[in-house]
C-alpha positions as CSV (number, residue, x, y, z in Angstrom):
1,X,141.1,45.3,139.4
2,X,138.4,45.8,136.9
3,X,139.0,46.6,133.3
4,X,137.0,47.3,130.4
5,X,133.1,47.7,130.9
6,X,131.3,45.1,132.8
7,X,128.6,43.1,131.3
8,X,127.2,41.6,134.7
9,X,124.2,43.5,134.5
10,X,121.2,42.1,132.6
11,X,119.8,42.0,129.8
12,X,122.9,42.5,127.2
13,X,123.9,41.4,124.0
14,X,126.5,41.3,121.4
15,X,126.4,42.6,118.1
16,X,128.7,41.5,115.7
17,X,128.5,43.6,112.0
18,X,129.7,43.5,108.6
19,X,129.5,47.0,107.4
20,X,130.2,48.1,104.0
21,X,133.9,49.8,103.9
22,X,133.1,53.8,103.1
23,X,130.2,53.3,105.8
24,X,132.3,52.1,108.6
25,X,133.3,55.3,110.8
26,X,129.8,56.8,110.0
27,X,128.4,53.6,111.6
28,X,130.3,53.4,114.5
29,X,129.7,57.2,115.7
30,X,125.8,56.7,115.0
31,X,126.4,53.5,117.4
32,X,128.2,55.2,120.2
33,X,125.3,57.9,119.9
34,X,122.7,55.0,120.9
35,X,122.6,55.5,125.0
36,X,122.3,51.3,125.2
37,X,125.2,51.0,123.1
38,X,128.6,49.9,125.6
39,X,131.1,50.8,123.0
40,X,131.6,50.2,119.4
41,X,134.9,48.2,119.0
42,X,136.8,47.4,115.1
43,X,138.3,44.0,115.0
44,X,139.4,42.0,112.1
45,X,137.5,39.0,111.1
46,X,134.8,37.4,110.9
47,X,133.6,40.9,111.3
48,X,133.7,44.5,111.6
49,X,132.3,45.5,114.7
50,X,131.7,44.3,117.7
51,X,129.2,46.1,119.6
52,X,127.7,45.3,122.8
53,X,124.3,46.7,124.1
54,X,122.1,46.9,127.0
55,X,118.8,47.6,128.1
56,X,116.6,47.7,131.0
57,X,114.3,44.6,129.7
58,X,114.6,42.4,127.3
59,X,111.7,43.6,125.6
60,X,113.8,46.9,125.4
61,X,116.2,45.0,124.1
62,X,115.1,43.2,121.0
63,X,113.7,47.2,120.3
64,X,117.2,48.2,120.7
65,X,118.7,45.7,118.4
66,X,115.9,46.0,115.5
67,X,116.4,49.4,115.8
68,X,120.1,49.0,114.9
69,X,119.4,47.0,112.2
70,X,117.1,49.3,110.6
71,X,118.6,52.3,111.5
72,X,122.7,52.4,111.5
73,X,123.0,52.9,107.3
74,X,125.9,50.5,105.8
75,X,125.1,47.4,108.0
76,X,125.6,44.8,105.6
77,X,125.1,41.8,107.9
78,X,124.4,41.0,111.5
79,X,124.5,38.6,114.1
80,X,123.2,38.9,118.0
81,X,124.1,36.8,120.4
82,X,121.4,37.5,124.0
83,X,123.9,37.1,126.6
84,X,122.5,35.2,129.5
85,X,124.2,35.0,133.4
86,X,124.1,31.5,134.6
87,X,124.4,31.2,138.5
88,X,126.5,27.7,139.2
């Protein structure tokens, strides 16, 4: 049994925000509104959000997550992690 989204398809990555306090529920409906946005999770520490993305290239993706950054107002800080499948 499967739960929870799957990440197996490529290219995906994680976004983990700081967003300032009074901006936090407005951000995370403008990120569920972004079609390559999975889901827009709270958690507590070392940040607000996590959000993971995907796209149908990774040149759609680095637009995708710029494009957050710029424009989802109250994002105080960011960091992306580009998920990557490894075959063993």
């Amino acid at each position: 049994m499967i739960e929870g989204p799957s990440y197996i398809e490529e290219p995906f990555a994680f976004m983990f925000l700081n967003v300032q306090p009074r901006d936090l529920e407005q951000a995370r409906k403008a990120l569920l509104n972004i079609p390559h946005v999975i889901s827009a999770d709270f958690v507590f520490e070392p940040c607000d959000l996590i959000v993971p993305v995907r796209a149908k290239n990774n040149v759609d993706l680095e637009r995708v997550v710029s494009s957050i950054h710029y424009d989802v107002s109250g994002i105080e800080e960011a960091q992306t992690t580009f998920a990557a499948a490894m075959r063993i």
